[in-house]
C-alpha positions in Angstrom: 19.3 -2.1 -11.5 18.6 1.4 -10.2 18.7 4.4 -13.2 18.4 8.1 -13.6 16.2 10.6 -12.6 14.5 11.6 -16.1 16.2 14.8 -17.6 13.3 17.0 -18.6 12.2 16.6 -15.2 15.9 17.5 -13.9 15.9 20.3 -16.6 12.9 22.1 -15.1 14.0 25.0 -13.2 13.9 23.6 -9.3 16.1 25.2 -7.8 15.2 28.3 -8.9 11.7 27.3 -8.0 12.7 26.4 -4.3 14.6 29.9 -3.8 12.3 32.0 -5.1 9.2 30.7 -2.6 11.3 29.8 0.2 13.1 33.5 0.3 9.9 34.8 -0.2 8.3 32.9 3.2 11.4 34.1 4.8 11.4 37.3 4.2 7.5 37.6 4.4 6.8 35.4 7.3 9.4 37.2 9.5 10.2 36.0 12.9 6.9 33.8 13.4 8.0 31.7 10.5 9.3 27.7 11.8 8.7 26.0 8.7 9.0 26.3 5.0 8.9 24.0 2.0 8.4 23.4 -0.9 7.7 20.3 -3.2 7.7 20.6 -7.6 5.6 16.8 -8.1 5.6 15.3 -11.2 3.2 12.1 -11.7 2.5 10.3 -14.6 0.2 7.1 -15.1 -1.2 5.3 -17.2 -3.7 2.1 -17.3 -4.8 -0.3 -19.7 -7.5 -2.7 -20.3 -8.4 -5.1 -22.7 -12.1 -7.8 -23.0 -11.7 -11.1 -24.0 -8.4 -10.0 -25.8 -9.5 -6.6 -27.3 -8.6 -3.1 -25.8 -11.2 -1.4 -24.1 -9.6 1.4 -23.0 -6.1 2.9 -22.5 -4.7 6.3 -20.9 -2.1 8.2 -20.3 -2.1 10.9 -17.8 0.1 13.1 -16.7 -0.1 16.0 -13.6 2.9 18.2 -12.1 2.8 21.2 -10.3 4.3 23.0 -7.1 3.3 23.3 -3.6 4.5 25.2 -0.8 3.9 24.8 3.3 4.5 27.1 6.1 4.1 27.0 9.7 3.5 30.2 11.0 3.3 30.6 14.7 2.3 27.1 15.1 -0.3 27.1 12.3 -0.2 25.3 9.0 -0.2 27.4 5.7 -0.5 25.2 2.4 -0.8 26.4 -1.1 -0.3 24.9 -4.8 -0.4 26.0 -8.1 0.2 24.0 -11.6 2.6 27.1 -13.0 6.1 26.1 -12.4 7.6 29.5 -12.8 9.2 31.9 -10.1 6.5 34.4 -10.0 4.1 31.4 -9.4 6.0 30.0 -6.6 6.1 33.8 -5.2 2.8 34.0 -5.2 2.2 30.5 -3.5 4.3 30.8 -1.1 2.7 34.2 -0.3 -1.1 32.1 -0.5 0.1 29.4 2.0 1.1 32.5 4.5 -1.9 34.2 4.4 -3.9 30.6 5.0 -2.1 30.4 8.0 -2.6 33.4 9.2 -6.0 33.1 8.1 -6.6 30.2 10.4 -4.3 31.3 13.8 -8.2 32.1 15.2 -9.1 28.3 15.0 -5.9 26.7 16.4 -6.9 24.9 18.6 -3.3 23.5 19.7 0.3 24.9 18.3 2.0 22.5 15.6 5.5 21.9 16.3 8.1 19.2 14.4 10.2 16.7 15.3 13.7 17.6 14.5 15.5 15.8 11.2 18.8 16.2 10.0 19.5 18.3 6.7 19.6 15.9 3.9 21.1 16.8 0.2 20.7 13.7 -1.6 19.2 12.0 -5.3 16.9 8.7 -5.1 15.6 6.1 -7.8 13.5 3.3 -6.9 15.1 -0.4 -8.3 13.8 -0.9 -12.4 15.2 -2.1 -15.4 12.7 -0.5 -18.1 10.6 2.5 -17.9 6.9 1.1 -18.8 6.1 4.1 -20.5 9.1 3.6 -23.0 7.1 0.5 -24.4 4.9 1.0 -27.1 1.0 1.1 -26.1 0.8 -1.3 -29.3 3.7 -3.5 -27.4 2.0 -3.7 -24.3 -1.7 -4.3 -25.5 0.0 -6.9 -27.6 1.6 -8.5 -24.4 -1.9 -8.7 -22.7 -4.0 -9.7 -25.9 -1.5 -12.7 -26.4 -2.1 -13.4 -22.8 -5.9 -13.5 -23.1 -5.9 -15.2 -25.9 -3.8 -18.2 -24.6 -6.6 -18.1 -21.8 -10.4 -18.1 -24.0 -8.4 -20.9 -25.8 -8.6 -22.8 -22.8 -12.0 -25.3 -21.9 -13.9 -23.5 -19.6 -13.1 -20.2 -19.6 -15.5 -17.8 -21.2 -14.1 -14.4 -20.5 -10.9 -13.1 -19.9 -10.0 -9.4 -18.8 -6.4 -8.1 -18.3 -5.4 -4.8 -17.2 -2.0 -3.3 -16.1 -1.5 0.2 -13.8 1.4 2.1 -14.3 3.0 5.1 -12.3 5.8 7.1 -12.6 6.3 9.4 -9.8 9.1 12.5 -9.8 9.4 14.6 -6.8 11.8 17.4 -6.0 11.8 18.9 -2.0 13.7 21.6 -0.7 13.1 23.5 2.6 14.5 26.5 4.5 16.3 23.9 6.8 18.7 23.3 3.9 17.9 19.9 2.8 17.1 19.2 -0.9 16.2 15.9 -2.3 15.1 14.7 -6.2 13.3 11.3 -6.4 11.6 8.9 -9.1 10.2 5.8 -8.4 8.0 3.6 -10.7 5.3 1.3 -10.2 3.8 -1.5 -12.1 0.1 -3.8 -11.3 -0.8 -6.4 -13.6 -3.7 -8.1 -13.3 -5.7 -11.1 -15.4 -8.8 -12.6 -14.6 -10.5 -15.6 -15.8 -14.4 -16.1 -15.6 -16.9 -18.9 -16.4 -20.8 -18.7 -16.5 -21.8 -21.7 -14.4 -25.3 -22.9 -14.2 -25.4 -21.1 -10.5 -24.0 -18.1 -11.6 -20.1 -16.5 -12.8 -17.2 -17.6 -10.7 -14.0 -15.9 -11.4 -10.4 -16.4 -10.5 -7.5 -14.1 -10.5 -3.9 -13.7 -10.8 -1.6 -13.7 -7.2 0.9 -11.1 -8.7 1.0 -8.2 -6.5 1.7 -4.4 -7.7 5.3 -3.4 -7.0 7.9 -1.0 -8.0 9.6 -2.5 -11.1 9.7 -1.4 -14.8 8.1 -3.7 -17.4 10.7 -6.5 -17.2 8.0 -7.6 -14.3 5.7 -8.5 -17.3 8.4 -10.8 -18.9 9.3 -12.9 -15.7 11.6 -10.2 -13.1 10.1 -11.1 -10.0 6.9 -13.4 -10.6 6.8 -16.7 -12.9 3.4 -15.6 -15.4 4.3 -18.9 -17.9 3.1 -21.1 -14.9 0.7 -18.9 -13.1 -1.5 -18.3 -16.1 -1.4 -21.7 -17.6 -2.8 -22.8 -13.9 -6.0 -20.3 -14.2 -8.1 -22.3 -16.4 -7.5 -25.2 -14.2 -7.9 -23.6 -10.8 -11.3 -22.2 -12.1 -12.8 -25.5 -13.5 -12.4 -26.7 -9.6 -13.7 -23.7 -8.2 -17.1 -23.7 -10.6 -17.7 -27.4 -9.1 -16.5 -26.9 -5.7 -18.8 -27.6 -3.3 -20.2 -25.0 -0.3 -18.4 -24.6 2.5 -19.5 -25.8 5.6 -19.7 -23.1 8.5 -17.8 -23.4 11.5 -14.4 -22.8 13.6 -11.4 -23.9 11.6 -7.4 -24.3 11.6 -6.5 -21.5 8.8 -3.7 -22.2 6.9 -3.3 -18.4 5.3 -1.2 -18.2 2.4 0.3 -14.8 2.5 -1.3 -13.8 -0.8 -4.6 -13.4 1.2 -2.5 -12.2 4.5 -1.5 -9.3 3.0 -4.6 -7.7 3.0 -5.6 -8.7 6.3 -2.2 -7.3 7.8 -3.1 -4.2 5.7 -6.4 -3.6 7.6 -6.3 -4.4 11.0 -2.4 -3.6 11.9 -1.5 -1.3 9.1 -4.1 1.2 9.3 -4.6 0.9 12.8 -1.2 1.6 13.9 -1.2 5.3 12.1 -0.8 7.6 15.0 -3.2 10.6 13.1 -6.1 7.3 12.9 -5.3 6.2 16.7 -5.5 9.8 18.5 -8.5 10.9 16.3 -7.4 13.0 13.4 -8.4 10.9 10.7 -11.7 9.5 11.2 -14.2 10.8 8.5 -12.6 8.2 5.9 -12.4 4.9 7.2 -12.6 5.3 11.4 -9.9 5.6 13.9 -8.0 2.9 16.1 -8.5 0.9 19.0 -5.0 0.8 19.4 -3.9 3.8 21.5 -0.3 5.2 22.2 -0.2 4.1 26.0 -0.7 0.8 24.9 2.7 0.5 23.4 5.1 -1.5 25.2 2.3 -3.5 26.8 -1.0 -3.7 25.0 -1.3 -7.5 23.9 -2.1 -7.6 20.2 -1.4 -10.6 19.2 0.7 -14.0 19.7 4.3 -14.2 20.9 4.7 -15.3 17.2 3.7 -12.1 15.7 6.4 -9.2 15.2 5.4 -6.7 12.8 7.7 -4.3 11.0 6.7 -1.0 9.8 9.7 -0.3 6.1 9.9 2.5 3.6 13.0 1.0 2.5 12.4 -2.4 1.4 13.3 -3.1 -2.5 10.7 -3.0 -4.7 7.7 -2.0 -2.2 5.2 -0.1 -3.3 5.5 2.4 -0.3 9.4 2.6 -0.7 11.0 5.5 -1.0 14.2 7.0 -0.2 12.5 10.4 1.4 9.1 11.4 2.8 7.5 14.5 1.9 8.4 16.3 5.2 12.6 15.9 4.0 12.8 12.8 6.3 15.3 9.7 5.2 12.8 6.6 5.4 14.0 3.6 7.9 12.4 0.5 9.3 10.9 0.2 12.7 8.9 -2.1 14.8 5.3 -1.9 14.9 4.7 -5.3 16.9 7.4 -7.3 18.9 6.4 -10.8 20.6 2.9 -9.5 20.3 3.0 -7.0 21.9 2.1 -3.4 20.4 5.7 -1.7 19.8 5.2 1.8 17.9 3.2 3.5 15.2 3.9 5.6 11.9 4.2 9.1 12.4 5.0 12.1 10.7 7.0 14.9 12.0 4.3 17.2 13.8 2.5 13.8 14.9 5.8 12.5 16.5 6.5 16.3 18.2 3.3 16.3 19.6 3.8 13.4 21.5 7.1 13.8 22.9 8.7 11.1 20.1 12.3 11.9 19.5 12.0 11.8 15.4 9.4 11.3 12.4 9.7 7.6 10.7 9.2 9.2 7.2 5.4 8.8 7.1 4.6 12.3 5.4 3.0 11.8 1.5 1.3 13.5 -0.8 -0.3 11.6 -4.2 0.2 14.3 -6.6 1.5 18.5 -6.2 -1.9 19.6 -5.3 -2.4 18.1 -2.0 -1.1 18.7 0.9 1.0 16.0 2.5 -0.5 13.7 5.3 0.5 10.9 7.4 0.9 7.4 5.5 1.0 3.7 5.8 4.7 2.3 5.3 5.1 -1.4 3.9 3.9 -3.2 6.9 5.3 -6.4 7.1 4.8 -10.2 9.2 8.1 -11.6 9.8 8.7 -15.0 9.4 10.4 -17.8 10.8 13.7 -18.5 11.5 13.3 -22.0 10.9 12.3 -23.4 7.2 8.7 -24.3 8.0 7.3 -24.6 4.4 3.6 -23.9 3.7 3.5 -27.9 3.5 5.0 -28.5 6.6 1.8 -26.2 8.0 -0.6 -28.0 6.3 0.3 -31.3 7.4 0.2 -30.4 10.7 -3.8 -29.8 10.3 -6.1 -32.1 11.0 -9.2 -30.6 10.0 -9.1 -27.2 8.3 -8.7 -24.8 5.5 -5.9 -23.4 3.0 -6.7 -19.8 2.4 -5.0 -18.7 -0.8 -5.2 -14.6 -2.4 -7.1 -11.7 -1.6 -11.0 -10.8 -2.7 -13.5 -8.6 -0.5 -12.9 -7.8 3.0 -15.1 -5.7 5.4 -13.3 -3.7 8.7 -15.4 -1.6 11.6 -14.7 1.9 12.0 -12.1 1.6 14.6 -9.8 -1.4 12.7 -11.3 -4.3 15.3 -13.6 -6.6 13.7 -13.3 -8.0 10.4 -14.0 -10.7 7.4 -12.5 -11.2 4.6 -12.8 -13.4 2.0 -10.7 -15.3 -0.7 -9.8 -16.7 -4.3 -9.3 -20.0 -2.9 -10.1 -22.0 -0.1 -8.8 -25.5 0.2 -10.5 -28.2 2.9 -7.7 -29.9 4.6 -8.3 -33.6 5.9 -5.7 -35.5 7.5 -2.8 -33.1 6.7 -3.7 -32.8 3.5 -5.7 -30.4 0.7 -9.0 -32.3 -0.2 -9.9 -29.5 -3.3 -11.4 -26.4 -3.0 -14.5 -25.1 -1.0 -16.8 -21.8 -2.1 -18.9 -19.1 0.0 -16.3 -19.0 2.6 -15.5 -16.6 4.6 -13.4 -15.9 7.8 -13.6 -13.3 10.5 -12.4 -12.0 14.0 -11.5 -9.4 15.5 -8.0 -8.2 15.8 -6.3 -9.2 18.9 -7.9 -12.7 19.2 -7.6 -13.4 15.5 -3.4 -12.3 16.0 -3.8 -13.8 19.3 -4.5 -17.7 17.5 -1.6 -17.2 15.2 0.2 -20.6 16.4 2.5 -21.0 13.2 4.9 -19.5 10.9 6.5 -20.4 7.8 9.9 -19.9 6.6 11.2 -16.8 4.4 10.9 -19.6 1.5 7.0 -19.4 1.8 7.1 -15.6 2.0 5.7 -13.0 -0.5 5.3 -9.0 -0.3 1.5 -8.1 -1.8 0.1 -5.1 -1.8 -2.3 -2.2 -3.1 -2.2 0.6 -5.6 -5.4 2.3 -4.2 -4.8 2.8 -0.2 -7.3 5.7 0.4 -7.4 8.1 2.9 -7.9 11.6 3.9 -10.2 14.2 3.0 -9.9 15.0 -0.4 -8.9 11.6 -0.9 -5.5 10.5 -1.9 -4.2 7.3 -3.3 -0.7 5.3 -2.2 0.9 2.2 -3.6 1.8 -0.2 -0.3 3.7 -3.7 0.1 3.0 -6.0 3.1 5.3 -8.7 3.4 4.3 -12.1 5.1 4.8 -15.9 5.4 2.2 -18.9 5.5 0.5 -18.8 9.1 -1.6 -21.5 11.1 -4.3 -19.5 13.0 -6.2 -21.9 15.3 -9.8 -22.0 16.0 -10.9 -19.1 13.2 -14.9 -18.5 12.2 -15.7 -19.0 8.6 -19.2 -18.3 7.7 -21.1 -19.2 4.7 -21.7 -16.4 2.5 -24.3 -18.3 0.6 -26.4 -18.8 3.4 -25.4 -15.7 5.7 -26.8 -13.6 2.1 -30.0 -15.4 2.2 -29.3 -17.3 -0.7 
C-alpha cells in the first residue's frame, strides 16, 4: 500500500520557494548560468532504546530546510539555509552564485551534466502505517513485551532492543522544468540477546534487515518476529558452548544475511565511479576497479551478475527520483563475472562520455550538498530452486555462515574479513552445531572468483544498512542488497581467538 505525501509538508509554500531562487539564478547568473536547482528537504527521525526491558532513551528529531545549486561556467555553486521563505531562497540562491564564482580560480576541469528528460511527477515509497503515528508509549510497549519474553528465557541475561525510524520529504525543482515531491519511510528493528559466560559475554542478534515499511514490519509485514525471537535464547545457549573454530581453507556456505554486507563492501562501494576515478578517497579509500575495466575486467565467477536498483520495493536506497531530477532505474554492475558498469551521477556520467546519469545523486538532509550514492546492489540468484539445503548437502567439509557482525575492508575495496553471528561446521552434507572466533577473508576478485553455487530466489533476502557513510562532512543513507545462499570454495577462515593473541 503506497499513501500520500503528508499535507503540512505539501502546504509549505514550494513552489513559490522554487520560483523565487530559480528566477533569481536566472536572472543573476546571466548567460554563464547551465544549472539551477533547488531542493526544500524535510527529514524526520526518531530512535528508541530500551535495557533489559526499560527505556533508556528515546528521540524525536526533526530538520528541514532549502538548498539551492548552480553551475556557473562549469563551476559548482551550493548554498542552504533553514528559512523557508522567498527572501531566503533569494538570498541563497544569490550565496550559491557567488561560491561559484568564488571558486572559477581553482577549477581545475569544467563540470558539465549528462542530459535527463524533464520530469513532473509525485512519489511515495510502499507503507501501510506511518511509525511516527504510533504512540512512543505503544512502541516502547511493543519492544518491552519483546524483552521481556526474552530475560524470561534460561540463559539469557540481558536483552536490548532498539528501533530507527526515518521519514524523509523532499521537493526538487530546476530551471530545466522538472519538479518532483517525494516521501519515503524507513524502519530498523533490532534485538539482541546476551549471556555472561565463564570466558566472557557472547551475544546474538536478530536477522531482520532495515527497510522501507511503516510499523506493520513490527507486527509481522515482511519478517516472521514470533519465530525469530523465540529461536534467540536457543541459538545463544549453543553459541556460549560452541567450541573454537579450527583455522583453515573451507567450503562457505554464506547465508545471504551475512552476504549482504560483504556485497556492500567490496562491489558496492567499489563500483561508485567518484570512489574509482579518485574523488572520494579521504573517507573510506577509492577502487581498484577502474572504468576501462568494464566489459572485460574479470571480477568474479561466471555465476556472479550484480545489479545495481533504485527501484526495488521496499529498499532502503529506493526512491522514485535522485537529487539531480533523475527517474531512478536498474542497471548491471556485473554480468557473468565480468565488471559491467558503475553508479554515476550526472556530472560523473558527462565527464566520461556516458550517455545518461543512473540516479545516484543524494543528499541526507537540506543542508548538504548532494553527492554520488550507492544504489541497492544486489546478487542475483538462480534460475533453478537450489535451496540453502540443497548447498549444504553438497559440502563435504565446511561452514554455514549465517548474519552480519564486524568486517574490515583496505583503502581501495580489495582485501577483506568479515565476520559472523553464526557459523555452522558442516560434516558430511550436514550442519554439526555452531563454531566461534571465526572469521573469513579474501580479496575481491578471488573470493567472487570461488563463488561455485547459487541458491534459488526461495533462499533469497534483501539486508541492508541505515548508516552507509561517506563524504566529507559525512552523510548517512539507508541501502538494500539483495542475495541468495552461495557456495564459495576454498575460502580462509582465521581464528580470531588466536590471531588476537588470546
Amino acid at each position: 500500500m503506497t499513501g500520500q505525501i503528508d499535507a503540512d509538508f505539501l502546504a509549505l509554500p514550494l513552489e513559490t520557494l522554487a520560483d523565487a531562487a530559480l528566477q533569481h539564478a536566472r536572472t543573476a547568473g546571466g548567460a554563464a548560468l547551465q544549472h539551477a536547482d533547488l531542493r526544500v528537504q524535510r527529514m524526520r527521525t526518531g530512535s528508541m532504546h530500551l535495557r533489559d526491558a526499560r527505556l533508556s532513551s528515546s528521540s524525536d528529531v526533526v530538520s528541514a530546510g532549502l538548498a539551492v545549486r548552480v553551475l556557473l561556467d562549469g563551476v559548482w555553486g551550493f548554498a542552504a539555509t533553514d528559512e523557508l521563505t522567498p527572501a531566503a531562497a533569494v538570498a541563497t540562491a544569490g550565496r550559491a552564485l557567488e561560491v561559484a564564482r568564488i571558486s572559477r580560480p581553482l577549477m581545475a576541469e569544467r563540470v558539465e551534466l549528462a542530459p535527463e528528460p524533464v520530469h513532473t511527477a509525485t512519489w511515495v515509497s510502499s507503507y501501510e502505517t506511518d511509525p511516527f503515528d504510533v504512540p512512543v508509549a505503544d512502541r516502547a510497549r511493543h519492544l518491552a513485551a519483546w524483552s521481556s519474553q526474552l530475560l524470561a528465557a534460561d540463559g539469557v541475561d540481558h536483552c536490548d532492543a532498539m528501533v530507527n525510524l526515518a521519514k524523509e520529504q523532499k521537493f526538487y525543482a530546476d530551471l530545466a522544468g522538472t519538479v518532483t515531491r517525494q516521501q519515503r519511510v524507513l524502519i530498523e528493528p533490532e534485538i539482541t540477546v546476551v549471556a555472561i559466560a565463564a570466558d566472557g559475554p557472547e551475544s546474538m542478534r536478530t536477522l531482520a534487515p532495515p527497510v522501507a515499511r511503516g510499523w506493520e514490519y513490527l507486527n509481522g509485514t515482511g519478517w516472521d518476529w514470533t519465530t525469530e525471537i523465540a529461536s534467540l535464547p536457543g541459538l545463544l545457549a549453543e553459541r556460549v558452548a560452541a567450541p573454537t573454530v579450527t583455522a583453515g581453507d573451507y567450503d562457505l556456505v554464506i547465508d545471504p544475511t551475512n552476504l549482504w554486507l560483504t556485497i556492500h563492501e567490496s562491489v558496492g562501494h567499489a563500483t561508485e565511479l567518484d570512489r574509482s576515478l579518485g574523488y572520494e578517497a579521504a573517507y573510506a579509500g577509492t577502487s581498484f576497479a577502474t572504468l576501462e575495466g568494464v566489459g572485460s575486467f574479470r571480477y568474479g565467477s561466471e555465476l556472479m551478475n550484480v545489479t545495481a536498483d533504485r527501484t526495488v520495493e521496499h529498499g532502503g536506497a529506493t526512491t522514485g527520483f535522485d537529487d539531480e531530477g533523475v527517474a531512478t532505474r536498474s542497471w548491471d554492475l556485473v554480468s557473468k563475472g565480468v565488471l559491467a558498469g558503475f553508479q554515476l551521477d550526472r556530472a560523473m556520467a558527462a565527464r566520461c562520455g556516458l550517455p545518461a546519469s543512473n540516479g545516484c545523486a543524494y543528499a541526507d538532509s537540506a543542508l548538504n550538498v548532494p553527492v554520488q550514492r550507492m544504489a541497492n546492489v544486489s546478487l542475483a540468484a538462480s534460475s533453478q530452486d537450489v535451496s540453502t539445503d540443497d548447498l549444504i548437502s553438497g559440502v563435504d567439509d565446511g561452514l554455514y555462515v549465517v548474519g552480519d557482525k564486524s568486517w574490515s575492508i583496505d583503502m581501495q575495496r580489495y582485501n577483506f574479513q568479515f565476520t559472523a553471528q553464526r557459523f555452522y561446521r558442516i560434516r558430511g552434507g550436514r550442519l554439526a552445531g555452531q563454531v566461534k572466533d571465526a572469521a573469513y577473508q579474501g580479496s575481491t576478485p578471488s573470493f567472487w572468483g570461488s563463488l561455485t553455487g547459487l541458491g534459488g530466489s526461495s533462499s533469497s533476502y534483501l539486508g541492508g544498512a541505515s548508516n552507509c557513510g561517506k563524504a566529507q562532512p559525512g552523510q548517512s543513507a539507508w541501502v538494500s542488497h539483495g542475495a541468495p545462499a552461495t557456495l564459495f570454495e576454498q575460502v580462509k577462515v582465521l581464528n580470531t581467538r588466536s590471531e588476537g593473541g588470546r
